[in-house]
Backbone as JSON, one array per atom type, in Angstrom:
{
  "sequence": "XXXXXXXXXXXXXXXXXXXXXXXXXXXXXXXXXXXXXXXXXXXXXXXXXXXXXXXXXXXXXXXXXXXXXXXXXXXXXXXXXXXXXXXXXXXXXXXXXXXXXXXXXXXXXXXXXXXXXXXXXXXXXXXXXXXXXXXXXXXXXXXXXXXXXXXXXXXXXXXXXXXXXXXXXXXX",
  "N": [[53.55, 99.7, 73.92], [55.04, 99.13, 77.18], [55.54, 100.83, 80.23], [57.78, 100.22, 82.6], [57.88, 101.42, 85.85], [60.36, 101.87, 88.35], [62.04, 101.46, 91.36], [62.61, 102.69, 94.98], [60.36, 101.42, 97.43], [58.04, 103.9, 98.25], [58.44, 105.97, 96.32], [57.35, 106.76, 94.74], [55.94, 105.24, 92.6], [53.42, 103.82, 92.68], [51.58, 106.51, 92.37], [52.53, 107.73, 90.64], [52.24, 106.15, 88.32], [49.23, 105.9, 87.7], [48.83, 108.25, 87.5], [50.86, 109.06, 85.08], [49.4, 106.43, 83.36], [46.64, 107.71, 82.88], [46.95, 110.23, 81.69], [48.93, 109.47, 79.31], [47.19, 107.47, 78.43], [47.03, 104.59, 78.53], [46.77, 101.49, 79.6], [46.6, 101.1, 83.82], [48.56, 98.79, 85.34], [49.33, 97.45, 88.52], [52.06, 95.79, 90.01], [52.04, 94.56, 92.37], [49.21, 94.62, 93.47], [48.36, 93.17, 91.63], [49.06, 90.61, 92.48], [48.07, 90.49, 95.07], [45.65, 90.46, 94.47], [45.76, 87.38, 93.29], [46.66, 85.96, 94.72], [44.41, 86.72, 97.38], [44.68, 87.8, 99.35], [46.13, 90.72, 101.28], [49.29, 92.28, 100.63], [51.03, 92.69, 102.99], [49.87, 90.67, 104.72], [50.52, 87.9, 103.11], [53.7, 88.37, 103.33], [53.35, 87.83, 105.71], [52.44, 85.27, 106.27], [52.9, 83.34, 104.4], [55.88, 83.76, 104.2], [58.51, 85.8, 103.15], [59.98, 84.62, 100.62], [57.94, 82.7, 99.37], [56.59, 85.1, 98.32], [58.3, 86.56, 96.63], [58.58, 84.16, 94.62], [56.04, 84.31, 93.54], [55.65, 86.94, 92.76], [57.92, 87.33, 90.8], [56.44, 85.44, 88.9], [54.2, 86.29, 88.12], [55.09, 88.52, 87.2], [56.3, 87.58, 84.68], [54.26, 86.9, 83.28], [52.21, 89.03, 83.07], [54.44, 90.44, 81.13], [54.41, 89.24, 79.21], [51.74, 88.97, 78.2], [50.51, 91.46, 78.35], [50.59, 94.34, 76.34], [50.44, 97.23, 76.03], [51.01, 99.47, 78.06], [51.04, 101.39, 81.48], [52.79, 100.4, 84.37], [53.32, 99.59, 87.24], [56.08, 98.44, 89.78], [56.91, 96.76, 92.67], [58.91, 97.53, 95.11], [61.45, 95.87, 95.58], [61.29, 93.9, 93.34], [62.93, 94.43, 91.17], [65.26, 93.17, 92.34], [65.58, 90.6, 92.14], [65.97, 87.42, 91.3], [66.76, 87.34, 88.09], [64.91, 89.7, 87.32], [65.36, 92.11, 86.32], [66.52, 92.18, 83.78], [64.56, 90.78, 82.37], [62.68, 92.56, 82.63], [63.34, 94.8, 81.2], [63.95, 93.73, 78.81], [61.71, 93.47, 77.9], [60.26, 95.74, 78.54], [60.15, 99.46, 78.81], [61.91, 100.59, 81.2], [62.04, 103.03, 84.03], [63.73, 104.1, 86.57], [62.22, 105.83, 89.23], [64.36, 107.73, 90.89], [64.87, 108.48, 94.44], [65.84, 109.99, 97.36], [67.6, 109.27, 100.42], [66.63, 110.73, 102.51], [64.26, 111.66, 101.73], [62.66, 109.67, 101.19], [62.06, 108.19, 103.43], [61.06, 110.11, 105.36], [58.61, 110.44, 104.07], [57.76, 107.65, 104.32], [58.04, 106.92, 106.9], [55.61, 107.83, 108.09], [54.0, 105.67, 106.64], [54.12, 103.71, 107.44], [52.92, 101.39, 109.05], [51.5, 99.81, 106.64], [53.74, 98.8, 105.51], [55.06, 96.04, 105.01], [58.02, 94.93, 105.2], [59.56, 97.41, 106.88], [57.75, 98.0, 108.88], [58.31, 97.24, 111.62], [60.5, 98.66, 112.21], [62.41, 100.78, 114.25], [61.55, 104.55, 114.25], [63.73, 106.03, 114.23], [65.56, 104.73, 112.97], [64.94, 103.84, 110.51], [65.89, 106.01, 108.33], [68.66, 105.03, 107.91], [68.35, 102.39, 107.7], [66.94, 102.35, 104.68], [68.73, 103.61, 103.84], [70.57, 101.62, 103.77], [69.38, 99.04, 102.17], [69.14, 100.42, 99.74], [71.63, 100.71, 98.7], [72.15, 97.81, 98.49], [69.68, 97.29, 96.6], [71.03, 99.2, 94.7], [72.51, 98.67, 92.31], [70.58, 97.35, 90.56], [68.52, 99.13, 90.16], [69.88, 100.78, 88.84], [69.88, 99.9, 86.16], [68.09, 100.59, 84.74], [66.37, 101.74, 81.71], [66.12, 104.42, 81.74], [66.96, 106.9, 83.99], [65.16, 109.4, 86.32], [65.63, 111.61, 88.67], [63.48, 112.69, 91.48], [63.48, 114.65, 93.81], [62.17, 117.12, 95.04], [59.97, 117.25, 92.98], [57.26, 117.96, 91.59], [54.33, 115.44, 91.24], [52.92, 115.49, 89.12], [55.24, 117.13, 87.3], [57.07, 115.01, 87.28], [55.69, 113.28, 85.7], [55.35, 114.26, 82.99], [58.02, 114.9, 82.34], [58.55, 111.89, 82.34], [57.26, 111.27, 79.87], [57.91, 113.06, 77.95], [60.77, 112.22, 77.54], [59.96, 109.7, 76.03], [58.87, 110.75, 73.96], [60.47, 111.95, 72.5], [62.33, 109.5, 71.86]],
  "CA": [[54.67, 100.02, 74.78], [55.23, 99.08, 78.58], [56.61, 101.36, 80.57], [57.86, 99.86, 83.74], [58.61, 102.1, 87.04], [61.16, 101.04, 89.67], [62.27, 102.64, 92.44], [62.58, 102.27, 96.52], [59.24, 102.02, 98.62], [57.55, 105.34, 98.64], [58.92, 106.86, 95.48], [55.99, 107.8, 94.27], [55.39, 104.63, 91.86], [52.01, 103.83, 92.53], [51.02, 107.63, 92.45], [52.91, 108.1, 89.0], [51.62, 105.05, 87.45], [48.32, 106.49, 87.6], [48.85, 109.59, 86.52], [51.35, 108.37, 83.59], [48.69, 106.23, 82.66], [46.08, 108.42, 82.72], [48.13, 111.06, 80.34], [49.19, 108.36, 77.97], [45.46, 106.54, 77.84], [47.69, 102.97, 78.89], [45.95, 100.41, 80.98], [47.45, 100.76, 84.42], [48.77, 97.2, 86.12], [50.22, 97.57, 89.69], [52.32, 94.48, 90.05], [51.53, 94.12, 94.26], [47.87, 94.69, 93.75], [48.06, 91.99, 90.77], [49.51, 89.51, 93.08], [47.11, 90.4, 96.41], [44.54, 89.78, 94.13], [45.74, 86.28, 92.68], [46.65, 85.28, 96.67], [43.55, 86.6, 98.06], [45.43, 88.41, 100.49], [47.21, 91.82, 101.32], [50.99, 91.76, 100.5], [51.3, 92.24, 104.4], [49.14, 89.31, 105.14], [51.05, 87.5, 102.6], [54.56, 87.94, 103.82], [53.24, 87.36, 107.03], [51.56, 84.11, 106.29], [53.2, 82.89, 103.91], [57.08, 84.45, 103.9], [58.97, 86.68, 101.43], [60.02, 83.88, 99.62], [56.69, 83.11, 98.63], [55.88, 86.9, 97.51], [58.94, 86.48, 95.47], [58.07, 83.57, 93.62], [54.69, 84.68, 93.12], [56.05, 88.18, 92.19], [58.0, 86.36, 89.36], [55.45, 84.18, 87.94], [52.96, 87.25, 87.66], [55.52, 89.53, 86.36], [56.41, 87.13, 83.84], [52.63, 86.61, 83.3], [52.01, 90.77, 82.71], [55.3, 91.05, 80.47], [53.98, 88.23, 78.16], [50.48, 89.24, 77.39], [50.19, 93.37, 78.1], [51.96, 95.4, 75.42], [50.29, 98.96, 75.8], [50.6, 99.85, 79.67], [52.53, 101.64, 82.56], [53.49, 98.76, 85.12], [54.14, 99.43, 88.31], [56.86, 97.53, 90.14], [57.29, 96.24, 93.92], [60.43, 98.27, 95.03], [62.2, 94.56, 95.71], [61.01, 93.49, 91.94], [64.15, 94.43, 90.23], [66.76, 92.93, 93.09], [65.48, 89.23, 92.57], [66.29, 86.26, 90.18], [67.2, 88.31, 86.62], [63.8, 90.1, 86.71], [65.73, 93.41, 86.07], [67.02, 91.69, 82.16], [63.42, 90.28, 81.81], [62.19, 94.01, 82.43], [64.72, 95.47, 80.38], [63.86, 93.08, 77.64], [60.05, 93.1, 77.43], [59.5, 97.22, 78.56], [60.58, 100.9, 79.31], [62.28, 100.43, 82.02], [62.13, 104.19, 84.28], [63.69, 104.6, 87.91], [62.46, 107.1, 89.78], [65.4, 107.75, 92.22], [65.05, 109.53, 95.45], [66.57, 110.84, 98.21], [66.98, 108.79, 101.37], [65.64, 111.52, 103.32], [62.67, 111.84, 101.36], [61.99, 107.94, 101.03], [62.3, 108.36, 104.95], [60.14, 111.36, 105.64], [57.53, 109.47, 103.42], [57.41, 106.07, 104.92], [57.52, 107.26, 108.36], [53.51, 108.2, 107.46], [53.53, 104.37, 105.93], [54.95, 102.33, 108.23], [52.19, 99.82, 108.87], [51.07, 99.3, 104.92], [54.49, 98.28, 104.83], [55.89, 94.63, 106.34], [59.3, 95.26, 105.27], [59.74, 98.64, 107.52], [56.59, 98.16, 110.01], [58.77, 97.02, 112.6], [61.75, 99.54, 112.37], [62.29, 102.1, 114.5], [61.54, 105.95, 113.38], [65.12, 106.96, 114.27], [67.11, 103.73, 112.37], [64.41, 104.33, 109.19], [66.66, 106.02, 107.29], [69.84, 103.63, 107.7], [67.6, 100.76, 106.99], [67.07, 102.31, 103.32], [70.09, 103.47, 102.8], [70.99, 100.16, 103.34], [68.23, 98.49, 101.26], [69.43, 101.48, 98.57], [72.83, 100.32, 98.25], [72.14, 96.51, 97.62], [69.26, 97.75, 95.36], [70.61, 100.17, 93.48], [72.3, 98.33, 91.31], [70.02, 96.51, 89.55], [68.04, 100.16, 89.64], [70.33, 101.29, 87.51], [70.1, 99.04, 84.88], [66.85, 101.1, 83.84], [66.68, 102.81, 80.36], [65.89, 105.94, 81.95], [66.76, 107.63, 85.67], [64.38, 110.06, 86.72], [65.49, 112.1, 89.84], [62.17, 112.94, 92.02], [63.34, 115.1, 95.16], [61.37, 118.56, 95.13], [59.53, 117.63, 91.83], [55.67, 117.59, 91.88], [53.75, 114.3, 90.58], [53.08, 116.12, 87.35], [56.27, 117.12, 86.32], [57.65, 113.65, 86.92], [55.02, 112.51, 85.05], [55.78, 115.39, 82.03], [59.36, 114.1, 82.12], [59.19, 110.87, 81.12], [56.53, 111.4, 78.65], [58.57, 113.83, 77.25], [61.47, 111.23, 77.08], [59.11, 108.87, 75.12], [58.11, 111.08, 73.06], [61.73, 112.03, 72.06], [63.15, 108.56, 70.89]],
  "C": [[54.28, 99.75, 76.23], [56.23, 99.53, 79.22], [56.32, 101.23, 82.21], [58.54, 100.5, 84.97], [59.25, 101.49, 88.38], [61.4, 101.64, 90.35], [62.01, 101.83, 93.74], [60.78, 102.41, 96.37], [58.85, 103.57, 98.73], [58.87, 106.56, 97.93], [58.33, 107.25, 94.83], [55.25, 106.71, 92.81], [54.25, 104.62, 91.05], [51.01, 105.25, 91.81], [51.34, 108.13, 90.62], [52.63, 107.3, 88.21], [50.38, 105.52, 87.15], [48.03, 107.66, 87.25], [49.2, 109.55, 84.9], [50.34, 107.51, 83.03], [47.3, 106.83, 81.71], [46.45, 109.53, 81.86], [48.31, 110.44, 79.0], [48.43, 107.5, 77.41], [46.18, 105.07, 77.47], [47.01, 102.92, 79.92], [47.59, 100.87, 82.16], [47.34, 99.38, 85.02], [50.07, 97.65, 87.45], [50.39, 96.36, 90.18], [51.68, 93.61, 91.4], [50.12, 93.94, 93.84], [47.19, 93.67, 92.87], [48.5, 90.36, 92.07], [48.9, 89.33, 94.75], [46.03, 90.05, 95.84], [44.41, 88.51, 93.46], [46.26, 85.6, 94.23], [45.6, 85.53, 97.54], [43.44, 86.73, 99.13], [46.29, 89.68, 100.09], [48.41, 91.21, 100.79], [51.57, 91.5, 102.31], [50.96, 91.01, 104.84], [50.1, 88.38, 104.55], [52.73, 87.34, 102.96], [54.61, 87.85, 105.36], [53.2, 85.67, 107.68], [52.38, 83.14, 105.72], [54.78, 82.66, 103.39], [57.12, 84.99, 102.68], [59.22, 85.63, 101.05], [58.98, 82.76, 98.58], [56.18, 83.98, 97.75], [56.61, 86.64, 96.29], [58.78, 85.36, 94.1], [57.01, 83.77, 92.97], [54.85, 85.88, 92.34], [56.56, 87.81, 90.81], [57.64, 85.66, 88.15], [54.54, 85.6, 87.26], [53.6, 88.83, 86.65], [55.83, 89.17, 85.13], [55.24, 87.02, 83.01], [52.66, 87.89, 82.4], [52.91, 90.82, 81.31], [55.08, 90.77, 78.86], [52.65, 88.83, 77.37], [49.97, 90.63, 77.69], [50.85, 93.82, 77.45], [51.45, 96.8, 75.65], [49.84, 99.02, 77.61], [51.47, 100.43, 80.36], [52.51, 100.51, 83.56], [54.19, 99.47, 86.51], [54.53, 98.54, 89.13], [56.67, 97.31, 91.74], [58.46, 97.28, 94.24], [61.64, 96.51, 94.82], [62.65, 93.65, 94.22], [62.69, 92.98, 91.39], [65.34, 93.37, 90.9], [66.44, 91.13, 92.92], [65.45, 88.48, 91.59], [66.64, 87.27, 89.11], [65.88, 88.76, 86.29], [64.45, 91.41, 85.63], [65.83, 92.84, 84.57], [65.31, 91.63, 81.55], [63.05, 91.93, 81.62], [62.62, 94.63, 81.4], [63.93, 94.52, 78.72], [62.62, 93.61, 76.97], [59.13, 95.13, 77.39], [60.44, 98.15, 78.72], [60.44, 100.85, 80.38], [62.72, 102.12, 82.94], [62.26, 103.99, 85.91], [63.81, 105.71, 88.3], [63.6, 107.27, 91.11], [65.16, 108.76, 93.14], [65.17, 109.44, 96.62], [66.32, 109.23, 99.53], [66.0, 109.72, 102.28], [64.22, 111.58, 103.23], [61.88, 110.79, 101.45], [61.51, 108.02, 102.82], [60.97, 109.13, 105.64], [58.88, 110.51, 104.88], [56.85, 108.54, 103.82], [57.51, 106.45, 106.18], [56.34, 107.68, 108.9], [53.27, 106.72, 107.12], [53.79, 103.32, 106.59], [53.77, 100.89, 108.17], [51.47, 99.47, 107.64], [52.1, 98.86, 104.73], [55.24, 97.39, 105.19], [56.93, 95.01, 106.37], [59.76, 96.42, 106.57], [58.99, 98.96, 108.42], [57.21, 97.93, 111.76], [60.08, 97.83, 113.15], [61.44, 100.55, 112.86], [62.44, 103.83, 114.04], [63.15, 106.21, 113.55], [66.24, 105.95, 113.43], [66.06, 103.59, 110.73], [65.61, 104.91, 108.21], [68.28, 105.04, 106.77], [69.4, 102.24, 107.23], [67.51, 101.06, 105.49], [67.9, 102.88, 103.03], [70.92, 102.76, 102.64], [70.8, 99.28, 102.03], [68.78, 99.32, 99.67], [70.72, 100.44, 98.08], [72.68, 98.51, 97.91], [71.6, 96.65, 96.8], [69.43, 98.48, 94.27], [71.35, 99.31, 92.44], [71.87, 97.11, 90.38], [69.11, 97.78, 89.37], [68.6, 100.63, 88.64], [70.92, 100.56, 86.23], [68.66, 99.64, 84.14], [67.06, 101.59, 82.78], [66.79, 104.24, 80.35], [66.04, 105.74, 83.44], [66.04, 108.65, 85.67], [64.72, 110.59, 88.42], [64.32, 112.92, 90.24], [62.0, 114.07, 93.08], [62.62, 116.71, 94.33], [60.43, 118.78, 93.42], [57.96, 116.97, 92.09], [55.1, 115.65, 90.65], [53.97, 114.67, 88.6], [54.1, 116.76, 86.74], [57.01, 115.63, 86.38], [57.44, 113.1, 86.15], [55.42, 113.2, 83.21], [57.01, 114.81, 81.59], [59.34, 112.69, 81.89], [58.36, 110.79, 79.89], [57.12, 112.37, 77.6], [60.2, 112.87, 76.71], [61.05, 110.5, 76.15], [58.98, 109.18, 74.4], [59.45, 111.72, 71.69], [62.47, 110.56, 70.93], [62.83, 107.84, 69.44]]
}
């Protein structure tokens, strides 16, 4: 089984991929950190150097790559992942597809600590932060919600997020 997490920027992906894996004794694969290490560069560096439409093709190729030859893993996504060419179907097809959804505020409050790890949002000012993703929200969400599972995140610790979808899984 591959169970693939989507979600905005600083929804707690990374952090629940590693836990969920760790719980479920699945290899973790964090898609960004697969694709800084087949460019040989940050993701910053990378859409610096090279533009987003680079990342994205590269993002593509490597997610296609992962979907093909990992079957027992959690998978964490890019936040952007889902919104580009028909990855969202490919996802959908190949894994357990789980967005964690949350809050602009909280995405906000979050990434305002992250700003420079993150190109997209490194240059936005603290006070237009949250209008920028609740921008970014509304073109993204729907292809978020084409997941198999939603998962709302606001006031819930790592480990019950993590509890909840393993408890989904363990259901069907």
């Amino acid at each position: 089984m591959i169970i693939s997490l989507i979600g905005y920027m600083g929804s707690g992906k990374s952090h629940i991929s590693k836990l969920l894996s760790r719980e479920m004794d699945l290899k973790l694969i964090d898609l960004d950190k697969e694709i800084s290490f087949q460019c040989k560069m940050p993701i910053s560096e990378i859409f610096e150097k090279k533009g987003e439409l680079f990342f994205r093709r590269a993002e593509r190729e490597k997610l296609e790559e992962i979907l093909a030859k990992d079957k027992n893993c959690v998978l964490s996504l890019g936040g952007g992942t889902p919104a580009y060419y028909n990855n969202m179907e490919i996802i959908n097809q190949n894994s357990e597809s789980v967005f964690l959804r949350t809050s602009v505020g909280t995405l906000a409050e979050r990434l305002s600590r992250q700003k420079s790890k993150r190109p997209i949002i490194a240059k936005i000012n603290e006070q237009d932060l949250p209008e920028f993703i609740a921008k970014h929200l509304f073109e993204r969400n729907q292809f978020y919600s084409m997941a198999k599972f939603t998962l709302d995140t606001d006031r819930k610790t790592p480990g019950e997020i993590s509890a909840e979808i393993r408890a989904f899984f363990n259901h069907r």
